[in-house]
C-alpha positions, 0 to 999 in steps of 0.5 A: 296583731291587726293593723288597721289601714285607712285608706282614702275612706277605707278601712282594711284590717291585715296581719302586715302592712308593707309601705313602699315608695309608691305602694301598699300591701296587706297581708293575713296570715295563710293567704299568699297574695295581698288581701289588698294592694295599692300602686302607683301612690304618688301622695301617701297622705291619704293612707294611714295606720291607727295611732301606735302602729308602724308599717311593716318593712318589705321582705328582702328580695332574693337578690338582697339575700344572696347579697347578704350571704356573700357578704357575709361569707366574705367578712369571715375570710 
């Protein structure tokens, strides 16, 4: 499903948003490198989703996996 980022009077339509603490990402599906990317946002207030969507949450790095896997293989020893 499209979302549709308003962002300081632009609009962008991408398969994910991804919001982080001081930046924005989108993504369509099939291209590897954001469609567009905002860094350095210091105040968010000028970049919002239509009513009823939600921000899609960043993928975890390759750090937070193997993290999660040694937990996890901890937990069943």
């Amino acid at each position: 499903m499209m979302k549709t980022l308003h962002a300081n009077g632009d609009v962008i339509k991408a398969d994910r948003v991804i919001k982080t603490t001081d930046a924005i990402y989108c993504y369509t599906t099939g291209i590897v490198e954001p469609i567009a990317a905002f860094t350095g946002i210091i105040d968010f207030s000028g970049y919002t989703l239509i009513e009823g969507e939600v921000w899609d949450v960043p993928e975890p790095t390759q750090e937070e996996r193997i993290a999660a896997i040694e937990a996890a293989v901890l937990a069943l020893l």
